[in-house]
N, CA, C and O atoms as CSV, one atom per row, in Angstrom:
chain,resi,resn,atom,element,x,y,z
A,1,UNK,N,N,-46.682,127.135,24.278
A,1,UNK,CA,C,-45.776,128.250,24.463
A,1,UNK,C,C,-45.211,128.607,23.101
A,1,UNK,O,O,-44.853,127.755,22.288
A,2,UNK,N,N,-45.149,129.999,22.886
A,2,UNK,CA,C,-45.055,130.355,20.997
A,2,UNK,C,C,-44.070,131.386,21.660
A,2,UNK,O,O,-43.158,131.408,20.833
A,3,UNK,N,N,-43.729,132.224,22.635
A,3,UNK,CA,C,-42.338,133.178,22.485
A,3,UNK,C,C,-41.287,132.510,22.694
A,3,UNK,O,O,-41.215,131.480,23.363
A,4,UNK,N,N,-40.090,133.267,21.922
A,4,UNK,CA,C,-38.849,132.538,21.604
A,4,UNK,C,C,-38.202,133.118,23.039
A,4,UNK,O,O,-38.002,132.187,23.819
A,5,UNK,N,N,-37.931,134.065,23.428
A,5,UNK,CA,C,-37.235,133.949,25.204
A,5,UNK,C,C,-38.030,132.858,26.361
A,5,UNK,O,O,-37.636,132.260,27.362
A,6,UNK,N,N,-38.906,132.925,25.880
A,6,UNK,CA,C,-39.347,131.853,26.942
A,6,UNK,C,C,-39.316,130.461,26.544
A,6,UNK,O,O,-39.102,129.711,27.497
A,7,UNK,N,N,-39.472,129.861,25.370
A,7,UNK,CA,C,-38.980,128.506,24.585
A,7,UNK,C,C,-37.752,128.214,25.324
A,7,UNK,O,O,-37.611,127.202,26.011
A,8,UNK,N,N,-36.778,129.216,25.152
A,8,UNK,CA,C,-35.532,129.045,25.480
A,8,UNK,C,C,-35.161,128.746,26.312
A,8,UNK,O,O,-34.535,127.691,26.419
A,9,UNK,N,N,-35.454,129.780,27.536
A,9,UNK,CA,C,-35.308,129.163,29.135
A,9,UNK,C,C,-35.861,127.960,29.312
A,9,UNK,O,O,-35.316,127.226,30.136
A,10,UNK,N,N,-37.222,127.403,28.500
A,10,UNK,CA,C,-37.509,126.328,29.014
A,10,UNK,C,C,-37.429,125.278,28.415
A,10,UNK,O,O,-38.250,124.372,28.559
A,11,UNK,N,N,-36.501,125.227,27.700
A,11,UNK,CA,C,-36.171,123.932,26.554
A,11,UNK,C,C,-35.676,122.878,27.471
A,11,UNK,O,O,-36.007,121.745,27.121
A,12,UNK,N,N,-35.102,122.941,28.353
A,12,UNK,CA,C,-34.442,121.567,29.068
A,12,UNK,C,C,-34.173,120.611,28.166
A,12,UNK,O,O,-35.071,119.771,28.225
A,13,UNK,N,N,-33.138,120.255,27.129
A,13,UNK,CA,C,-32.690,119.182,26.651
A,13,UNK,C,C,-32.475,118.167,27.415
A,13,UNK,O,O,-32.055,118.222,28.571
A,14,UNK,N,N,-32.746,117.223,26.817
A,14,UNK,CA,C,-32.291,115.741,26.937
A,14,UNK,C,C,-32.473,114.647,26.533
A,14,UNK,O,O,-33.563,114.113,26.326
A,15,UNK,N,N,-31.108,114.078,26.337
A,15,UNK,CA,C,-30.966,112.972,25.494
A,15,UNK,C,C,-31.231,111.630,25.919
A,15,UNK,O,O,-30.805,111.085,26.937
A,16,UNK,N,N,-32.038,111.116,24.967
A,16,UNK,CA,C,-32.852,109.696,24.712
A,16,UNK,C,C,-31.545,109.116,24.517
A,16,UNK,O,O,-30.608,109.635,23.911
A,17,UNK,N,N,-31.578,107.590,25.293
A,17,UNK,CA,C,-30.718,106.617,25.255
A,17,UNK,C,C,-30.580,105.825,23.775
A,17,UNK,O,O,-31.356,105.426,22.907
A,18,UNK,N,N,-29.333,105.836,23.976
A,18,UNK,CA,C,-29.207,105.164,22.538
A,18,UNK,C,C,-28.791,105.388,21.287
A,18,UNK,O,O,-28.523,106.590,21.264
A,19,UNK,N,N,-28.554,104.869,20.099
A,19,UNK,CA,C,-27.629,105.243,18.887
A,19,UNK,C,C,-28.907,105.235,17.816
A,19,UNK,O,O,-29.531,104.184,17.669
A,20,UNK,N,N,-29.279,106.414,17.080
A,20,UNK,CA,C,-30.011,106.166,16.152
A,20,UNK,C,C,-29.540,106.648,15.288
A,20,UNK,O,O,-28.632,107.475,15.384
A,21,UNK,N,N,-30.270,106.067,13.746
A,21,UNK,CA,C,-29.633,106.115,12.697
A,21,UNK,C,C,-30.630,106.566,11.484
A,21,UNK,O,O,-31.683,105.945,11.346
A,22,UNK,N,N,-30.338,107.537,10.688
A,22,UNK,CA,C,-31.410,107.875,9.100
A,22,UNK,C,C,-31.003,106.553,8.160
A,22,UNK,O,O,-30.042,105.852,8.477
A,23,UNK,N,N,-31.434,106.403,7.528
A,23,UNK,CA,C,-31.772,105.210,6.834
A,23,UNK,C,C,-32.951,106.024,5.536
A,23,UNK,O,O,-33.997,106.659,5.669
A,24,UNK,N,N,-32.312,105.694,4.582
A,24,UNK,CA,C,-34.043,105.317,2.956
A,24,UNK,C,C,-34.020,104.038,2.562
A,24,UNK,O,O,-33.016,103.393,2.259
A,25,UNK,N,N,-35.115,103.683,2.567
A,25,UNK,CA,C,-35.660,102.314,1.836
A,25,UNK,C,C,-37.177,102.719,1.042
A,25,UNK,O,O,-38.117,103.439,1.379
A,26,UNK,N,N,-36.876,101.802,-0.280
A,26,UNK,CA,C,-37.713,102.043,-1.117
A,26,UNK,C,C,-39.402,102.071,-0.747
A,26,UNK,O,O,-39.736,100.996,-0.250
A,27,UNK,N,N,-40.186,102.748,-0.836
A,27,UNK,CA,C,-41.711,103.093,-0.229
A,27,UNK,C,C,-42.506,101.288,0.235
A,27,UNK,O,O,-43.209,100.931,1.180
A,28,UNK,N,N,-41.994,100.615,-0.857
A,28,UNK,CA,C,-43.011,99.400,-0.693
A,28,UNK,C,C,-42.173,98.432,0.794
A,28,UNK,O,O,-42.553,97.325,1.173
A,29,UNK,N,N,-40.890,99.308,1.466
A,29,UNK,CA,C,-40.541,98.340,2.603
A,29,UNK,C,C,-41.115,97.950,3.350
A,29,UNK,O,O,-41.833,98.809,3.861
A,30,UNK,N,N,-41.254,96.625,3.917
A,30,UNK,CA,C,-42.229,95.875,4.783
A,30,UNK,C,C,-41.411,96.419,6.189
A,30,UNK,O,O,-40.373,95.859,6.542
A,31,UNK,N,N,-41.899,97.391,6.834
A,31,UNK,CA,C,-41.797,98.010,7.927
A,31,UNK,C,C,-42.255,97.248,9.873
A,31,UNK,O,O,-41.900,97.463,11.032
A,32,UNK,N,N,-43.336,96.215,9.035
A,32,UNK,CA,C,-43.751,95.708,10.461
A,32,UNK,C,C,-43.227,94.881,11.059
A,32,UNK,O,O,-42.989,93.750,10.636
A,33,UNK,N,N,-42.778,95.604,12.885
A,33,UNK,CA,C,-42.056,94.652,13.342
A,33,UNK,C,C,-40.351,95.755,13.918
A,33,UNK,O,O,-39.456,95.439,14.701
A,34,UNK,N,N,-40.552,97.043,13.086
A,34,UNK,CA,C,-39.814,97.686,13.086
A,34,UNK,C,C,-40.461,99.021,14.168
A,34,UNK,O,O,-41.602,99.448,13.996
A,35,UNK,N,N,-39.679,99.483,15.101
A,35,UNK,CA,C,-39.688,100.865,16.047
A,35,UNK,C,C,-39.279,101.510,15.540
A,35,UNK,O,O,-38.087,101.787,15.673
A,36,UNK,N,N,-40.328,102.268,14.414
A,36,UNK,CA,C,-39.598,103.777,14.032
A,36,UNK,C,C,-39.500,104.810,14.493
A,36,UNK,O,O,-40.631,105.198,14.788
A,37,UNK,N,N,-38.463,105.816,14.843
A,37,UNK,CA,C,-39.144,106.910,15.440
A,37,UNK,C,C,-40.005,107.608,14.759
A,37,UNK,O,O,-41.198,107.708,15.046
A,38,UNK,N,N,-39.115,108.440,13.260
A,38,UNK,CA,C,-39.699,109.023,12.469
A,38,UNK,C,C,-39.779,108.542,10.932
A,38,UNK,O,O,-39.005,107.629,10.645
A,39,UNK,N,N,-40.487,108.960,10.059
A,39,UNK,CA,C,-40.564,108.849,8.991
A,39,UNK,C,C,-40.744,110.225,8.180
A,39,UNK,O,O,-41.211,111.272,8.629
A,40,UNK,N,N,-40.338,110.021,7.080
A,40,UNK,CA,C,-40.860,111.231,5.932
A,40,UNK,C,C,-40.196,110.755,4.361
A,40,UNK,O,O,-39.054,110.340,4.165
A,41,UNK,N,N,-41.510,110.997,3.128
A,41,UNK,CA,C,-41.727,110.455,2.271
A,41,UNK,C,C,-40.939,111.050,1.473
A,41,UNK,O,O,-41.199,112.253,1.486
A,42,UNK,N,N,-39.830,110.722,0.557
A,42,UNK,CA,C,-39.234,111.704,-0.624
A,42,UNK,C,C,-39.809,111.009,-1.595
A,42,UNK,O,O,-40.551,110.028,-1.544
A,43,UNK,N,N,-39.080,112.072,-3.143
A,43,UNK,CA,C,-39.627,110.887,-4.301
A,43,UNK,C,C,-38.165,109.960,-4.549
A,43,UNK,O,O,-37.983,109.296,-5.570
A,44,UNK,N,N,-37.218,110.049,-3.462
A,44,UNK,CA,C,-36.148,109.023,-3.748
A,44,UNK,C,C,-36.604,108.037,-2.721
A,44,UNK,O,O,-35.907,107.023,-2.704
A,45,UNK,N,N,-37.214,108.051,-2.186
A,45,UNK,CA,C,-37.310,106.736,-1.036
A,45,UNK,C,C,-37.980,107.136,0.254
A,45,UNK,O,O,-38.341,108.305,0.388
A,46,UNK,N,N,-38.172,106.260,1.204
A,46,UNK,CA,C,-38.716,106.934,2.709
A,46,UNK,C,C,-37.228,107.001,3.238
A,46,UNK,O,O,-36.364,106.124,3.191
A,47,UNK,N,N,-37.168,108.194,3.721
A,47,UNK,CA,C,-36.644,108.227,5.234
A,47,UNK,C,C,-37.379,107.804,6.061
A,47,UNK,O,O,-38.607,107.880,6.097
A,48,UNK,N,N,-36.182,107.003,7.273
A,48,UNK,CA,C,-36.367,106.589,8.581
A,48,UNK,C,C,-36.045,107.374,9.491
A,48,UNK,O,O,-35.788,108.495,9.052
A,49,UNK,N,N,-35.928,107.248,10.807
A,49,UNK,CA,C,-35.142,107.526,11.559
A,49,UNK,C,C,-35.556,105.875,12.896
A,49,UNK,O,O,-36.654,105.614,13.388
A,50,UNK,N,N,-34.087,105.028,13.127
A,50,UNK,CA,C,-34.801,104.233,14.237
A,50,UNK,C,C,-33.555,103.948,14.550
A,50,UNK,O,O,-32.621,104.388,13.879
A,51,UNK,N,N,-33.355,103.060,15.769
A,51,UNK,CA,C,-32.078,102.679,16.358
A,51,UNK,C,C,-31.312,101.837,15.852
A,51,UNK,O,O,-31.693,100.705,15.555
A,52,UNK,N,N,-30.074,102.279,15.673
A,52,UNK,CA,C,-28.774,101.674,15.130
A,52,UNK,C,C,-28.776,100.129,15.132
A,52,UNK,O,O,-28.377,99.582,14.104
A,53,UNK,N,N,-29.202,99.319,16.223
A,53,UNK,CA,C,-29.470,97.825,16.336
A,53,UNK,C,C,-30.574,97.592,15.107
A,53,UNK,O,O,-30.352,96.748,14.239
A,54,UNK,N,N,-31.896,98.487,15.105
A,54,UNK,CA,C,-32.866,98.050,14.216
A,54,UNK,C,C,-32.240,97.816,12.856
A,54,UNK,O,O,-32.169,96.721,12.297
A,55,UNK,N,N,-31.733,99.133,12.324
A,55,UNK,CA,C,-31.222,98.861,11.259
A,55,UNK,C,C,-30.070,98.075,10.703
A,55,UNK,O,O,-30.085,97.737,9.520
A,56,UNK,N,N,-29.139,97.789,11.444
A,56,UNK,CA,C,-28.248,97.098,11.254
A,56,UNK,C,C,-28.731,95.709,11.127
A,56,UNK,O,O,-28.009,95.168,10.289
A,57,UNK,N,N,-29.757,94.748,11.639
A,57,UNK,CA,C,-30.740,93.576,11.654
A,57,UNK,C,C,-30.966,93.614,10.373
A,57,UNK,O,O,-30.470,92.781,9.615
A,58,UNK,N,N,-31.823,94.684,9.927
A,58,UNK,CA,C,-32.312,94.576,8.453
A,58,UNK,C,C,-31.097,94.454,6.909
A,58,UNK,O,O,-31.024,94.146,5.719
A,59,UNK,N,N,-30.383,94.936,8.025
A,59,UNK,CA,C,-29.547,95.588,6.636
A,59,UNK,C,C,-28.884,96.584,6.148
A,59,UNK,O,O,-27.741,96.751,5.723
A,60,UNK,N,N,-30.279,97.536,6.357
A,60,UNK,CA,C,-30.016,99.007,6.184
A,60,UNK,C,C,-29.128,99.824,6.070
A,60,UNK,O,O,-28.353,99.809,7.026
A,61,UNK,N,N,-28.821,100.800,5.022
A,61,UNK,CA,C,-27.631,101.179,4.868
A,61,UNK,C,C,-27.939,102.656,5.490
A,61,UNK,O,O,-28.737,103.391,4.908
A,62,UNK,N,N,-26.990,103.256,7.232
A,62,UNK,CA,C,-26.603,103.765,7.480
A,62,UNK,C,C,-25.817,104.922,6.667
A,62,UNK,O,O,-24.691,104.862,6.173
A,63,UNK,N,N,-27.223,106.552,6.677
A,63,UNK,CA,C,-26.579,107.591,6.161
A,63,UNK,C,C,-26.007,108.648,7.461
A,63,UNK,O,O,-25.126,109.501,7.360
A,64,UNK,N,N,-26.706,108.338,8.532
A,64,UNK,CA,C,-26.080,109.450,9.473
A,64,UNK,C,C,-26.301,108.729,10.871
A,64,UNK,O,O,-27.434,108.290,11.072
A,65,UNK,N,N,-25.362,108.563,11.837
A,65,UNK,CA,C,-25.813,108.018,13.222
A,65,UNK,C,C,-25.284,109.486,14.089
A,65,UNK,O,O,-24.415,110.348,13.963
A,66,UNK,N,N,-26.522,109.113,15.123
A,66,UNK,CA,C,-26.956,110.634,15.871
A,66,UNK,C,C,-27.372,110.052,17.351
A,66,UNK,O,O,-27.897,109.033,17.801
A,67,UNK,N,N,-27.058,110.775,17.642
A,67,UNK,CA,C,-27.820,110.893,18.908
A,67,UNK,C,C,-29.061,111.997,19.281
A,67,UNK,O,O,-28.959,113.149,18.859
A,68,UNK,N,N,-30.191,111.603,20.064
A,68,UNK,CA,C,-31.396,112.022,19.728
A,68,UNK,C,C,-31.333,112.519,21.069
A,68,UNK,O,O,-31.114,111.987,22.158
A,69,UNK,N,N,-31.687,114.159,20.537
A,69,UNK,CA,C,-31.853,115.141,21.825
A,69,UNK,C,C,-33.518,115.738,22.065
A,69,UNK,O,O,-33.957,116.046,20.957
A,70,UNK,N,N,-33.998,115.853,22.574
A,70,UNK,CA,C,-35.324,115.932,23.044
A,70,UNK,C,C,-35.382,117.253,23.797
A,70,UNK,O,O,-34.904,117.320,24.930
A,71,UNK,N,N,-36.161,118.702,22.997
A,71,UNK,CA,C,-36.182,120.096,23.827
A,71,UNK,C,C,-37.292,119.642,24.920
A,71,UNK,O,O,-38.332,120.248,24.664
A,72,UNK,N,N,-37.408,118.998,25.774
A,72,UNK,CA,C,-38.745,119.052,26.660
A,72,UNK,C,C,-39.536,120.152,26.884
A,72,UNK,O,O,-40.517,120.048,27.620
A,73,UNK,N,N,-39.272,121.111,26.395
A,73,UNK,CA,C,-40.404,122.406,26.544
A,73,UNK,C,C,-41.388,121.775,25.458
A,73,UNK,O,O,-41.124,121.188,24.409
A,74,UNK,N,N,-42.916,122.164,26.204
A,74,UNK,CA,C,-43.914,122.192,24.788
A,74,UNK,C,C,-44.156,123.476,23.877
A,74,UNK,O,O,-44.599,124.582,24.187
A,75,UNK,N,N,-43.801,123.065,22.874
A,75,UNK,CA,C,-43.407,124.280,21.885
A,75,UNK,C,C,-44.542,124.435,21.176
A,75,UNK,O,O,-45.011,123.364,20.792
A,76,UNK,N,N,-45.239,125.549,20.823
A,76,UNK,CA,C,-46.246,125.498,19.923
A,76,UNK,C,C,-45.687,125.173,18.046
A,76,UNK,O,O,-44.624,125.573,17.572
A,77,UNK,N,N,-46.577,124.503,17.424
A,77,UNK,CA,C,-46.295,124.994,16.457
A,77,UNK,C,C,-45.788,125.939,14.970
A,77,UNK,O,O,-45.232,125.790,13.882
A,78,UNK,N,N,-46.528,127.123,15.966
A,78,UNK,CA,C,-46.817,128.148,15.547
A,78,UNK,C,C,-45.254,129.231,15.466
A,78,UNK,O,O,-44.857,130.037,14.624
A,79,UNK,N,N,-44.579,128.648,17.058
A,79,UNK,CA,C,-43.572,129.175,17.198
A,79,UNK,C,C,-42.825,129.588,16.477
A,79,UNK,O,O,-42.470,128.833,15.572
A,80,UNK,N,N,-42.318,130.789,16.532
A,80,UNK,CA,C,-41.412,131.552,15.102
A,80,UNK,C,C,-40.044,131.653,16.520
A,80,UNK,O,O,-40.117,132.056,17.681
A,81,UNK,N,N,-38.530,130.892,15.444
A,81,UNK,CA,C,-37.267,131.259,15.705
A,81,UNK,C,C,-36.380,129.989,16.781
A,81,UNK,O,O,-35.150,129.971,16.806
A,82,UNK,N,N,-37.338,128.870,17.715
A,82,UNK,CA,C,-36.460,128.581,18.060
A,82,UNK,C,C,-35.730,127.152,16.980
A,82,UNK,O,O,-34.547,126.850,17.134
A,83,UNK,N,N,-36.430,126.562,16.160
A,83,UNK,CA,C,-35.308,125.963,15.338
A,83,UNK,C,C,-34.123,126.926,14.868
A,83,UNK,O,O,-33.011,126.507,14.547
A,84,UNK,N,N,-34.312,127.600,14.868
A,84,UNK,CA,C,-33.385,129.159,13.751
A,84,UNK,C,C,-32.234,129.159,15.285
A,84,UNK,O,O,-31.011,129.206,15.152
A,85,UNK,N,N,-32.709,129.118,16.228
A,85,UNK,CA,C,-31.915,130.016,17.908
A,85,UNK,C,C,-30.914,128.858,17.891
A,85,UNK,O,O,-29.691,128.978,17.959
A,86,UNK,N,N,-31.593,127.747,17.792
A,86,UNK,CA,C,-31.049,126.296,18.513
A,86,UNK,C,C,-30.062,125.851,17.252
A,86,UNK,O,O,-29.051,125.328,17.721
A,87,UNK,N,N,-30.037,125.892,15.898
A,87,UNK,CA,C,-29.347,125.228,15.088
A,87,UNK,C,C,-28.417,126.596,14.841
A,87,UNK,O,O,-27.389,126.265,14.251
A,88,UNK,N,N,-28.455,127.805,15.069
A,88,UNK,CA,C,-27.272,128.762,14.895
A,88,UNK,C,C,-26.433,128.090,16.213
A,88,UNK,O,O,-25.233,127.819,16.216
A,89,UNK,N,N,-27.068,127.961,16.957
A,89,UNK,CA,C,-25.450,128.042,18.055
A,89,UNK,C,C,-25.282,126.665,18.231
A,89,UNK,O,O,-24.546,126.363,19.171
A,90,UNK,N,N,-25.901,125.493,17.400
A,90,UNK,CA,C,-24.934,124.248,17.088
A,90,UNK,C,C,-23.916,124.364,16.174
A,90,UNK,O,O,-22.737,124.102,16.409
A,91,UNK,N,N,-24.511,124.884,14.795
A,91,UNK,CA,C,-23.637,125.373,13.769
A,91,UNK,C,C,-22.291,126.385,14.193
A,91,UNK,O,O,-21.204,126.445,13.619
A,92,UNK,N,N,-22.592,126.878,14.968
A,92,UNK,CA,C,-21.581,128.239,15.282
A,92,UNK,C,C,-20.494,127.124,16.548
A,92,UNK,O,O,-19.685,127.753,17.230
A,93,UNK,N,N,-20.541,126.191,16.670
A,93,UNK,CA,C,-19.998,125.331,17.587
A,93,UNK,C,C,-19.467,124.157,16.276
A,93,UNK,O,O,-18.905,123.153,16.714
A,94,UNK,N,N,-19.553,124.207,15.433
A,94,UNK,CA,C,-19.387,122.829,14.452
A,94,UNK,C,C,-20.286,121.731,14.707
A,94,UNK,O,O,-19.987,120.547,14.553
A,95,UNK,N,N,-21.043,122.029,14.977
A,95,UNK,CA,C,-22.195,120.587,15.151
A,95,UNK,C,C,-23.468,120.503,14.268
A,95,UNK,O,O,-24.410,121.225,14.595
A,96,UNK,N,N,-23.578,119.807,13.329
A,96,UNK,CA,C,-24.790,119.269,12.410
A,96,UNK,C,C,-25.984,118.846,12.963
A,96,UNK,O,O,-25.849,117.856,13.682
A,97,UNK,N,N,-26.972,119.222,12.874
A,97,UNK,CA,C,-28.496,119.114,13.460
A,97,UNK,C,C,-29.270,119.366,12.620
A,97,UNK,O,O,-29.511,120.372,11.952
A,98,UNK,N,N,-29.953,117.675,12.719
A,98,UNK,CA,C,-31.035,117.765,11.751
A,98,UNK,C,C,-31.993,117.552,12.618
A,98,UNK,O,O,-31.723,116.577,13.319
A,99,UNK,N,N,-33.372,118.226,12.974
A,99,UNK,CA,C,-34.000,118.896,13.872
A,99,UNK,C,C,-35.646,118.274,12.951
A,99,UNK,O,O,-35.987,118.472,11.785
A,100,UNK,N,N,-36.247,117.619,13.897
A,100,UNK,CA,C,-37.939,116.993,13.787
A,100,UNK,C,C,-38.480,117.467,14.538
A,100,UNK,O,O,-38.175,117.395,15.728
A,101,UNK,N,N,-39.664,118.239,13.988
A,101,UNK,CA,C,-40.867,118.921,15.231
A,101,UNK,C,C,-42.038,117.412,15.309
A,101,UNK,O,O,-42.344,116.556,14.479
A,102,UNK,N,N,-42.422,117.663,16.702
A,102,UNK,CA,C,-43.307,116.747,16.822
A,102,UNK,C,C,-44.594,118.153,17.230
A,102,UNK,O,O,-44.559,119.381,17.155
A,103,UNK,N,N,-45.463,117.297,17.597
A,103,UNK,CA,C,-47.121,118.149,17.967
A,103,UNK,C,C,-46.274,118.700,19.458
A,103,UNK,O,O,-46.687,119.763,19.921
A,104,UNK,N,N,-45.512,118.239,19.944
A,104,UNK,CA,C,-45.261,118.978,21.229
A,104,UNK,C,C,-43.987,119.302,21.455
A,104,UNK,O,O,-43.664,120.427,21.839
A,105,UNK,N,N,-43.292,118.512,21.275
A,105,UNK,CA,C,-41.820,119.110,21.150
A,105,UNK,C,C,-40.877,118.742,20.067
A,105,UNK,O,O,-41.178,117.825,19.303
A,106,UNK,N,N,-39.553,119.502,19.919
A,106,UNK,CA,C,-38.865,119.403,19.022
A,106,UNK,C,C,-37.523,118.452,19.424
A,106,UNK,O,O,-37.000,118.439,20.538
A,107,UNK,N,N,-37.191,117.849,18.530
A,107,UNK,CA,C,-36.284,116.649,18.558
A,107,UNK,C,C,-34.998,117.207,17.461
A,107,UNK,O,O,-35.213,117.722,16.364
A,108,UNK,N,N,-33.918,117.011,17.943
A,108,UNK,CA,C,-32.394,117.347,17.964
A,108,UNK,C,C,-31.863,115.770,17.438
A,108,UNK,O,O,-31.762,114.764,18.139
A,109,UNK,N,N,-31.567,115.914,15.980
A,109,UNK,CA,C,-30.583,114.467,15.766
A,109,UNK,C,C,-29.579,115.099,15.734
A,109,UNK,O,O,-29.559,115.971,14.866
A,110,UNK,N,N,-28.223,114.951,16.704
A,110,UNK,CA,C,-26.822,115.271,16.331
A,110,UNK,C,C,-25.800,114.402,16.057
A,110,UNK,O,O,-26.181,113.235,16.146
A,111,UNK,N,N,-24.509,114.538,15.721
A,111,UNK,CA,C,-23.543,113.750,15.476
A,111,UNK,C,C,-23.519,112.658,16.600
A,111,UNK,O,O,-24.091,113.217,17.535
A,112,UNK,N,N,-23.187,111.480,16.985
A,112,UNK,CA,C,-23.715,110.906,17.975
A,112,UNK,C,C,-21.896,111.110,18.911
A,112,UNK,O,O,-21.711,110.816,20.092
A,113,UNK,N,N,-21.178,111.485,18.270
A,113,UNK,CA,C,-19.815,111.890,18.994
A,113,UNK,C,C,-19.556,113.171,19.457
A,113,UNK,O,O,-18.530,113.583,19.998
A,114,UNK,N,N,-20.675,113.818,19.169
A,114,UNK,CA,C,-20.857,115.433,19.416
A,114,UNK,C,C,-22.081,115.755,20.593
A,114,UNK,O,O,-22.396,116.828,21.109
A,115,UNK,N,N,-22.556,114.563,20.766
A,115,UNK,CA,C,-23.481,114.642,21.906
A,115,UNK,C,C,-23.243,115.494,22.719
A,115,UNK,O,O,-23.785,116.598,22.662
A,116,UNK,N,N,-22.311,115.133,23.726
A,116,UNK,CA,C,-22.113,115.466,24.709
A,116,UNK,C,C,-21.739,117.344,24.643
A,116,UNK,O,O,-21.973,118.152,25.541
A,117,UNK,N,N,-21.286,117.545,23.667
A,117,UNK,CA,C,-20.463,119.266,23.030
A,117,UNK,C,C,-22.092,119.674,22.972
A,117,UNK,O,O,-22.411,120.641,23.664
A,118,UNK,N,N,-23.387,118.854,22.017
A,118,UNK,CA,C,-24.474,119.488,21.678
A,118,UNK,C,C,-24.881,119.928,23.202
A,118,UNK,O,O,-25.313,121.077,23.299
A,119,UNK,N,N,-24.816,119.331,24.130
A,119,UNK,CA,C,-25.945,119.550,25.167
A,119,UNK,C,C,-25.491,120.685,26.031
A,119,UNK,O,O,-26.248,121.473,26.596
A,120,UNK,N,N,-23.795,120.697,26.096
A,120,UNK,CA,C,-23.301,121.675,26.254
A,120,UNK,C,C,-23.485,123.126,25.737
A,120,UNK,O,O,-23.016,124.088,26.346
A,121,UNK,N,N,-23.998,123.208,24.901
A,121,UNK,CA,C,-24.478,124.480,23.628
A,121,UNK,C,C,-25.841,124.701,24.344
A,121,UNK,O,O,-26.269,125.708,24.909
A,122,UNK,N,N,-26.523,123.214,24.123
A,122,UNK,CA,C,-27.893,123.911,24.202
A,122,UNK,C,C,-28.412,124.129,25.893
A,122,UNK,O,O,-29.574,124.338,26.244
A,123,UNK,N,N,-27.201,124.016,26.802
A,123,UNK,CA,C,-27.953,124.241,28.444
A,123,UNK,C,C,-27.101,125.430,28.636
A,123,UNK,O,O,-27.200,125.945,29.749
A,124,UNK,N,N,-25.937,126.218,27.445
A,124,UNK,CA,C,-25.483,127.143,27.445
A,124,UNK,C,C,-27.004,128.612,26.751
A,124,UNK,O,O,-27.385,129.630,27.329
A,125,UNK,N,N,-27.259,128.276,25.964
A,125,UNK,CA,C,-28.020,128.581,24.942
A,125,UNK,C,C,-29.352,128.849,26.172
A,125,UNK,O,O,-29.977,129.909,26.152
A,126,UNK,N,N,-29.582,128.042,26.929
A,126,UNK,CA,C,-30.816,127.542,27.685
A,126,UNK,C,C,-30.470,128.922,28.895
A,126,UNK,O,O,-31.304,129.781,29.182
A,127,UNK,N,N,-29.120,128.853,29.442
A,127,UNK,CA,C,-28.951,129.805,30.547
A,127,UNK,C,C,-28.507,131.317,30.109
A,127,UNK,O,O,-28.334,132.272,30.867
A,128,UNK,N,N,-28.373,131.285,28.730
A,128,UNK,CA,C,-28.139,132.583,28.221
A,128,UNK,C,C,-29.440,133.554,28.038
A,128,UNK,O,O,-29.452,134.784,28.066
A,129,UNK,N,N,-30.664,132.547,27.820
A,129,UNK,CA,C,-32.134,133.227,27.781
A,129,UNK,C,C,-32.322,133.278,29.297
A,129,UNK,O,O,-33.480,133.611,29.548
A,130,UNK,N,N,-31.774,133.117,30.126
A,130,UNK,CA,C,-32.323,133.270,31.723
A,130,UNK,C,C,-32.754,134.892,32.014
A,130,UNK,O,O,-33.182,135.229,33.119
């Protein structure tokens, strides 16, 4: 699905159990053994993204804890506007979203104390495209 009125109506958020956390550790970290969700390579370090218990075990120094929202619509790639739809009316609410596309859907890290306000936005957001 690639149109943005219809993304919308059919985003159905919802949030994955649990406290996760961004995290960088230097490229050569011995990772195995670890549930990551996500990763991505800078030239300062890898970002993580994995649960607050994981990292806290290791060590890891905690840059942002979130709670992980999940658009269940399958979104095409290709799709033009709904990151742009979905992070204006978090922003326009005070809420920070740092937003991961997967091959099928898009993933919502928010403040993990703002959860509950995010989902509110986005099943507002969700019934406003009705």
């Amino acid at each position: 699905m690639n149109e943005l009125p219809a993304l919308l109506r059919a985003m159905r958020p919802v949030r994955n159990a649990g406290t996760f956390v961004f995290v960088s550790v230097p490229p050569a970290t011995d990772l195995r053994g670890l549930d990551v969700v996500a990763t991505m390579r800078e030239p300062e370090g890898l970002s993580l993204v994995l649960r607050e218990e994981l990292a806290q075990a290791r060590g890891f120094t905690v840059l942002f804890r979130a709670a992980w929202i999940t658009l269940t619509v399958a979104s095409d790639l290709h799709a033009v506007g709904l990151t742009a739809a979905v992070s204006t009316a978090l922003a326009s609410a005070g809420i920070a979203c740092n937003v991961i596309a997967g091959a099928v859907h898009d993933h919502l890290f928010v403040p993990v104390e703002q959860a509950e306000a995010a989902l509110g936005v986005l099943h507002h957001l969700q019934s406003g495209a009705a």
